[in-house]
C-alpha positions as CSV (number, residue, x, y, z in Angstrom):
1,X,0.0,0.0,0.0
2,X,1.4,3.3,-1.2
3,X,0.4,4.9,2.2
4,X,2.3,3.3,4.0
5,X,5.2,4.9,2.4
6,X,4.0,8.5,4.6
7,X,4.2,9.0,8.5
8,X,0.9,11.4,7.8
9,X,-1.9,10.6,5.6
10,X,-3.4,13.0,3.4
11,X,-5.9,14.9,2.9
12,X,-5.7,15.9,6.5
13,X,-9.4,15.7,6.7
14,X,-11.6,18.0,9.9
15,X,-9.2,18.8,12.4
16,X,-11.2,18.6,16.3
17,X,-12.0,21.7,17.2
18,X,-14.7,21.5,19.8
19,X,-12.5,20.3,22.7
20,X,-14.9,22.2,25.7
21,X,-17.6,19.7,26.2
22,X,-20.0,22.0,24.3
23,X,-19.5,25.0,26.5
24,X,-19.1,28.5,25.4
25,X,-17.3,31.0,25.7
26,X,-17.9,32.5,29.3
27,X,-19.5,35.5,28.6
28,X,-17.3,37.9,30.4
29,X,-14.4,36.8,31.8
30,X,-11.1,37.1,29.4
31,X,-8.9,34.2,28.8
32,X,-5.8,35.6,27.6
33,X,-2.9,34.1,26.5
34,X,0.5,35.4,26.8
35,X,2.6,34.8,23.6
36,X,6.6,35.7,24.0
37,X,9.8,34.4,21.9
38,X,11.9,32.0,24.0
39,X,16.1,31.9,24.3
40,X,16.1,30.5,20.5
41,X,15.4,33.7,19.5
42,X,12.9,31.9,16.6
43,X,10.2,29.7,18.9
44,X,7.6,30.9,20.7
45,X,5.9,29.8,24.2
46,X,2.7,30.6,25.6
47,X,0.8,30.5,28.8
48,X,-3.2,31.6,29.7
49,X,-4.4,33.1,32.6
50,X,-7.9,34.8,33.8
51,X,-8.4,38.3,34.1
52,X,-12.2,39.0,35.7
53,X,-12.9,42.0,33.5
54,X,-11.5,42.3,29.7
55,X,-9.2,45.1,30.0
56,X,-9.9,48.1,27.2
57,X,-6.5,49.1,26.5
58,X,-2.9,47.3,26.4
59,X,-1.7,48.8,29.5
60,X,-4.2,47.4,31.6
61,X,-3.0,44.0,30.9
62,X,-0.8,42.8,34.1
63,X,2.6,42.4,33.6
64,X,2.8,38.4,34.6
65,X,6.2,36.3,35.2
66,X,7.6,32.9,34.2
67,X,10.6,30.3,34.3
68,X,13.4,31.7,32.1
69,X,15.5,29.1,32.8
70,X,13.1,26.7,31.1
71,X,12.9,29.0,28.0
72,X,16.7,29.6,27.6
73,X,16.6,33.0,29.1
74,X,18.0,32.7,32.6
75,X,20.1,30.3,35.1
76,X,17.9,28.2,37.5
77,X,19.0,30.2,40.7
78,X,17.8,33.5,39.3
79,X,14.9,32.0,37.1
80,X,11.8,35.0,37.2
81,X,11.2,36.0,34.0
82,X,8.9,39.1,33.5
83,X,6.3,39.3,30.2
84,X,4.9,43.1,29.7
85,X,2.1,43.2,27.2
86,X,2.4,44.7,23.9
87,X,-0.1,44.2,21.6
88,X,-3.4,42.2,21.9
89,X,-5.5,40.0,19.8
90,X,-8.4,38.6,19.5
91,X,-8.3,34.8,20.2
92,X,-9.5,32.8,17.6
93,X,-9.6,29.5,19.0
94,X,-11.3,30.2,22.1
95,X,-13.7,33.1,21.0
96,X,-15.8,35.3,23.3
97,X,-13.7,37.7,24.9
98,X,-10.4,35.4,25.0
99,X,-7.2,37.2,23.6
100,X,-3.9,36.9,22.4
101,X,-1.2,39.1,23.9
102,X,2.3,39.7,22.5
103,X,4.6,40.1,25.3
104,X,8.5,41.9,25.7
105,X,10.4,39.5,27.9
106,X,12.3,41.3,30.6
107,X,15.2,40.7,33.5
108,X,15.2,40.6,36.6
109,X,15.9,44.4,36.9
110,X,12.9,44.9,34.3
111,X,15.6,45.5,31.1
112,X,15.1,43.4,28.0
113,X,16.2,39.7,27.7
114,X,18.6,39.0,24.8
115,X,16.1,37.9,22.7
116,X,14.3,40.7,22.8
117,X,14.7,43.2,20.0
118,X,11.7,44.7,19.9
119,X,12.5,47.5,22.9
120,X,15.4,48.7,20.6
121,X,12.7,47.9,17.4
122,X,10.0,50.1,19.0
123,X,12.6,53.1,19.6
124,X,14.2,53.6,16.2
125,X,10.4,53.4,14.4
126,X,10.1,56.2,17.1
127,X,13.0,58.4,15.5
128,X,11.5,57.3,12.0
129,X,7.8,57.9,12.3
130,X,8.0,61.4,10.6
131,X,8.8,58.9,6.9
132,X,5.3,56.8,7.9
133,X,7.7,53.4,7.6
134,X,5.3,51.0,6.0
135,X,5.9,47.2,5.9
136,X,4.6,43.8,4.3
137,X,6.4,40.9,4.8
138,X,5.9,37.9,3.2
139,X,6.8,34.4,5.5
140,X,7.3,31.0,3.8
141,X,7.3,28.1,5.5
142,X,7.5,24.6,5.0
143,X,5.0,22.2,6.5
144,X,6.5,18.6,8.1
145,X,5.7,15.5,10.0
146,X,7.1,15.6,13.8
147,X,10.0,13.7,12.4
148,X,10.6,16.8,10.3
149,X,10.0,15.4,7.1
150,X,8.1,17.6,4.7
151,X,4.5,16.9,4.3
152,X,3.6,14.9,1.0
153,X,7.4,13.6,0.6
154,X,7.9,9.9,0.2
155,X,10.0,8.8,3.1
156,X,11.7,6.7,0.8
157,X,12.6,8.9,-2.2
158,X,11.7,12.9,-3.4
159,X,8.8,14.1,-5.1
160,X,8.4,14.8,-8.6
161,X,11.0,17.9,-9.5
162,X,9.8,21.4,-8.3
163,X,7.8,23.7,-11.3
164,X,4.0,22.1,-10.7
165,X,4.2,23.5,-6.9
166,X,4.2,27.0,-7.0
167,X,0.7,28.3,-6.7
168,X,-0.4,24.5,-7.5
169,X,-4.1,23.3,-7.2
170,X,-4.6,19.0,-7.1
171,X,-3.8,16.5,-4.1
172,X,-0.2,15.8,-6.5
173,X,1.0,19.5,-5.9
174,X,-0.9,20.8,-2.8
175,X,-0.1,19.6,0.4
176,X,-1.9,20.6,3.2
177,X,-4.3,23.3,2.3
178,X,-6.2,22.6,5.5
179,X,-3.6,24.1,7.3
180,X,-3.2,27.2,4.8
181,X,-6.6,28.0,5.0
182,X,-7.3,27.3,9.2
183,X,-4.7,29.6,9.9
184,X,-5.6,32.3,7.0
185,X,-9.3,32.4,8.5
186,X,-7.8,32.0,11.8
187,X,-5.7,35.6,11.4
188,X,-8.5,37.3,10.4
189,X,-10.7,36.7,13.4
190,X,-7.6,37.5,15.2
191,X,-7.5,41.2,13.8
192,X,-4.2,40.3,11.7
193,X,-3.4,42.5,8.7
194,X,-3.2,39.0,6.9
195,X,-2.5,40.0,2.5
196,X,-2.9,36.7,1.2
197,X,-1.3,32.6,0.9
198,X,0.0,30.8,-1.7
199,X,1.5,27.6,-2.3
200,X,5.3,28.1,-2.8
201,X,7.9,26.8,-5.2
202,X,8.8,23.5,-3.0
203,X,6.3,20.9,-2.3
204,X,5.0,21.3,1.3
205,X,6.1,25.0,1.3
206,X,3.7,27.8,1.9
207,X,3.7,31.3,2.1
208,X,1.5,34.0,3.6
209,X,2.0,37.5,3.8
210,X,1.2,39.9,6.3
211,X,1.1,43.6,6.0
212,X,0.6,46.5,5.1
213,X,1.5,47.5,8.6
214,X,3.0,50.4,10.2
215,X,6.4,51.0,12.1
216,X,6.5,48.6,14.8
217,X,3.1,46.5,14.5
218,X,4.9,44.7,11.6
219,X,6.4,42.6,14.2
220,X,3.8,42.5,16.8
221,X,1.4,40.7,13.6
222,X,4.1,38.3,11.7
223,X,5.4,36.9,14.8
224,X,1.7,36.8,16.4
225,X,0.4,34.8,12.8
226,X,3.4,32.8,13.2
227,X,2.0,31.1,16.4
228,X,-1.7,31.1,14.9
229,X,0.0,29.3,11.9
230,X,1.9,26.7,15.1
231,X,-1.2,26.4,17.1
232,X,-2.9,25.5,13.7
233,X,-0.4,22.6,12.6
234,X,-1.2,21.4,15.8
235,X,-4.3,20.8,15.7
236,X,-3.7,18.8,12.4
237,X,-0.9,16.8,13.9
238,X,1.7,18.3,12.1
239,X,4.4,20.8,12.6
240,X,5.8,24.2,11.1
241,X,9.3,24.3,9.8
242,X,10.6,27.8,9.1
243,X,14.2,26.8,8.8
244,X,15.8,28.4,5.2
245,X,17.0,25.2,3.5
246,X,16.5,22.3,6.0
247,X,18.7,19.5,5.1
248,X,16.1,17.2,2.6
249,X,15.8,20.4,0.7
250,X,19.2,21.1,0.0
251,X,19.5,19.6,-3.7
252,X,17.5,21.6,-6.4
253,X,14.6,22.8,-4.0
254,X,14.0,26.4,-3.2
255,X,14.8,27.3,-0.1
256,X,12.2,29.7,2.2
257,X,12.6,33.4,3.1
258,X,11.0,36.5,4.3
259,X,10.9,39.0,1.7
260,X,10.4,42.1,3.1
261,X,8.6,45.1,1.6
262,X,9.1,48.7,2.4
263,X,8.3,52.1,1.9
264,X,8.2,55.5,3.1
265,X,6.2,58.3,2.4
266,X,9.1,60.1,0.0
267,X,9.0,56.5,-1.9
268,X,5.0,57.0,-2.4
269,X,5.0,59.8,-3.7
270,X,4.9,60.7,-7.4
271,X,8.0,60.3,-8.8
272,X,9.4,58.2,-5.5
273,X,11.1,56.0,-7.3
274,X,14.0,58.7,-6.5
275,X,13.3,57.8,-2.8
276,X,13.6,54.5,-3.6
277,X,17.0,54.6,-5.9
278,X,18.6,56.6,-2.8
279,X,17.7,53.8,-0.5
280,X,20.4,51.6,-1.8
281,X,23.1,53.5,-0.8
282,X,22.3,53.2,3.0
283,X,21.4,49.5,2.5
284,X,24.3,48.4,0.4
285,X,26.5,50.2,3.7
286,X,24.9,47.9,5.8
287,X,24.9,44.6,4.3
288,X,27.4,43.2,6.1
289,X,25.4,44.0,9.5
290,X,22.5,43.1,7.9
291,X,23.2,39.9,7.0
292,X,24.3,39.3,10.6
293,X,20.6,39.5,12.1
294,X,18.7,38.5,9.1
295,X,18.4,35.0,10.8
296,X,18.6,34.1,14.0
297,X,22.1,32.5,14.0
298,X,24.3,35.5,13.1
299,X,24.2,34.8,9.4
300,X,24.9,31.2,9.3
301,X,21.5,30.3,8.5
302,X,21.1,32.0,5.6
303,X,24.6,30.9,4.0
304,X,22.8,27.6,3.1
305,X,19.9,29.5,1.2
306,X,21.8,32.5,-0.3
307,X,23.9,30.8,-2.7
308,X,23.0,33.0,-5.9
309,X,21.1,30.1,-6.9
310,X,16.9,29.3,-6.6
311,X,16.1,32.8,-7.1
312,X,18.4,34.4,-4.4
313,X,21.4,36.7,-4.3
314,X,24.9,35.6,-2.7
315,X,25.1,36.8,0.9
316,X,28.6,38.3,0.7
317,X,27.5,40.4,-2.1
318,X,25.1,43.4,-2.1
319,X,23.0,44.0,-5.9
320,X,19.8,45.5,-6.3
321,X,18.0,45.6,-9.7
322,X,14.5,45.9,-11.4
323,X,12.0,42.9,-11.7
324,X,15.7,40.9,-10.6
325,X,14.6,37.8,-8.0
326,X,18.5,37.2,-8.2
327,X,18.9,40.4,-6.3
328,X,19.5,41.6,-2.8
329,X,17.0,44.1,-2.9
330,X,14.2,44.3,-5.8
331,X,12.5,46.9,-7.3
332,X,9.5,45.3,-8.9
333,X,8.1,46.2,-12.5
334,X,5.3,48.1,-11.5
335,X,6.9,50.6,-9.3
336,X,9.7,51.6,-11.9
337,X,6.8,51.7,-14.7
338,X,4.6,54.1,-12.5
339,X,7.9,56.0,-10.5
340,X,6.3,55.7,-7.5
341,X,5.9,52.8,-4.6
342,X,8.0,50.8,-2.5
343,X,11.3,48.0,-2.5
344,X,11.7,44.3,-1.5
345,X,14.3,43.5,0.2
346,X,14.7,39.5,-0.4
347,X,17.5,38.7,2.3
348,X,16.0,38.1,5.2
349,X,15.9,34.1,6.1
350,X,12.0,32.4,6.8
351,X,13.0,32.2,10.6
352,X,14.5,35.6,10.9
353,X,13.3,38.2,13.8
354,X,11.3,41.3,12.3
355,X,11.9,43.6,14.7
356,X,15.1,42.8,13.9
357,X,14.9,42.9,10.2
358,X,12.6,46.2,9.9
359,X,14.8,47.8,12.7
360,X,18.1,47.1,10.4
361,X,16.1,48.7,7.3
362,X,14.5,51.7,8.7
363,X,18.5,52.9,10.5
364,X,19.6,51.6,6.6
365,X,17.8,53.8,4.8
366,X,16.1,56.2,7.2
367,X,19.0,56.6,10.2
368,X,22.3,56.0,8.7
369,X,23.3,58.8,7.0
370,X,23.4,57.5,3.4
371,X,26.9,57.9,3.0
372,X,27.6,57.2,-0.6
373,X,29.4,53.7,-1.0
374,X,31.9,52.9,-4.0
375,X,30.1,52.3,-7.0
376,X,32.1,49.3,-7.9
377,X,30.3,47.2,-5.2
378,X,26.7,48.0,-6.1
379,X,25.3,45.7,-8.8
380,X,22.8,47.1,-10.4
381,X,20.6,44.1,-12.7
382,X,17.5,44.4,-14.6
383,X,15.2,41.7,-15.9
């Protein structure tokens, strides 16, 4: 039997979703579940508590504590962790007035924990909020058994080469849709700027794209989808890989990132595109930082996917170009036709930090001076 040759079977069929004995939501008292990112700097962890009356604004949410030295963020005889709301969300699994909260982790002395870049995040959208910084990101992911194998992959052998994937409709090519289209409903009960999904180039891989948001609620809404999209593959009994280019995908298969789009109000404007042409000076003077916090592993992570192969640039080199997918940063066709719009920026890995990554492009463009580099470095390539 051909099954037998999968860990999971597909279709994935009704995931249970009715796990409270038929009860509903209680009708006022707030369920809400504090989401933070752990030592990793790339997983999350979550715990719920009760609050009697749902608060009305973010700062009536209690700060709360928890174990650091479970998460990777502190030693065992100094363990408290503290979690300060951020941002809140409706909760789409529970309903009623149950919420999501995005948390900062703090110290012991109330500073940030190392993994927390959204304290320095928050301050330089601050210093840039006179350009109205606006961002989409767009978060590909691959979809696996808990072994880590990708969903729809003999265990035994590849799939059928990549090119019927992409954007792929039929139980050959599409490999759990359930999931895709749980966690794209899911986001919007949850309030989440969600653009659209797609199927991506790989089999198993998936992308969605959130945005357009401003300054720093780009991060607050990509990293809160990204535990919708978790708690989702849960329910279905599978996982979420948002590793670059996992090992079984490191012959001809594309690889996942998290594009990132941006502009500014100078870059929307008519004739923007000026804006936007500037831009790479700051950005190409920053690769080399910028390549160190694109992922969460100081740039070693994104060496396996930025090989100038599978529609990516090489890391140690900075290019930007029009309609280009081989680029650093691209400046897609429309926006040079009309003169007017935004940039992609196509280096940052799938499992990179966005406070990290729109941080590092608003003090690249917006912060940094725009000191004029050497023109013999910048590679400019159109399509």
């Amino acid at each position: 039997m051909s099954h037998l040759n999968y860990e999971t079977r597909l279709p994935l069929g009704q995931a249970t979703i009715e796990h409270f004995l038929g009860l509903p939501a209680h009708p006022t008292k707030c369920q809400a579940t504090y989401v933070w990112i752990d030592g990793t700097g790339e997983q999350l962890r979550a715990k719920t508590r009760t609050i009697t009356t749902k608060p009305t604004t973010i700062s009536d949410y209690p700060v709360w504590n928890y174990d650091g030295s479970s998460t990777g963020q502190a030693e065992g005889i100094n363990s408290d962790r503290y979690l300060k709301p951020v941002a809140v969300f409706s909760d789409p699994f529970l309903g009623g007035q149950n919420v999501l909260v995005m948390c900062e982790t703090l110290d012991h002395e109330m500073k940030p924990t190392a993994t927390n870049h959204r304290h320095k995040c928050a301050a330089l959208m601050q210093q840039a909020a006179a350009h109205y910084p606006w961002f989409g990101m767009e978060q590909e992911y691959l979809i696996v058994d808990r072994d880590e194998h990708p969903l729809g992959w003999p265990k035994h052998g590849y799939p059928a080469p990549q090119g019927k994937y992409y954007c792929g409709v039929g139980a050959d090519r599409a490999f759990g849709r359930e999931v895709v289209e749980t966690h794209y409903r899911a986001c919007l009960h949850a309030g989440i700027n969600i653009f659209g999904s797609n199927g991506e180039v790989t089999p198993g891989q998936w992308e969605f794209q959130i945005g357009t948001c401003e300054g720093i609620e780009m991060g607050d809404q990509l990293w809160m989808a990204r535990y919708i999209l978790h708690r989702v593959a849960e329910m279905f009994g599978v996982c979420i890989s948002l590793d670059p280019k996992p090992r079984v995908t490191m012959g001809e298969w594309n690889g996942a990132g998290c594009h990132t789009n941006f502009s500014t109000i100078e870059m929307r404007k008519a004739n923007g595109i000026t804006a936007i042409f500037e831009a790479m000076k700051g950005l190409e003077k920053t690769h080399t930082e910028a390549m160190k916090v694109y992922d969460p592993c100081g740039g070693a992570d994104n060496l396996r996917r930025l090989t100038g192969r599978h529609e990516t640039s090489e890391a140690d080199k900075f290019s930007w170009g029009i309609a280009n997918r081989a680029c650093s940063i691209r400046i897609p066709r429309q926006v040079a036709d009309e003169a007017q719009g935004y940039l992609e920026d196509r280096r940052p890995s799938s499992n990179c930090d966005p406070y990290l990554v729109t941080g590092m492009i608003v003090k690249s463009i917006l912060l940094n001076g725009h000191s004029s580099p050497s023109p013999k470095k910048t590679k400019l390539i159109v399509a």
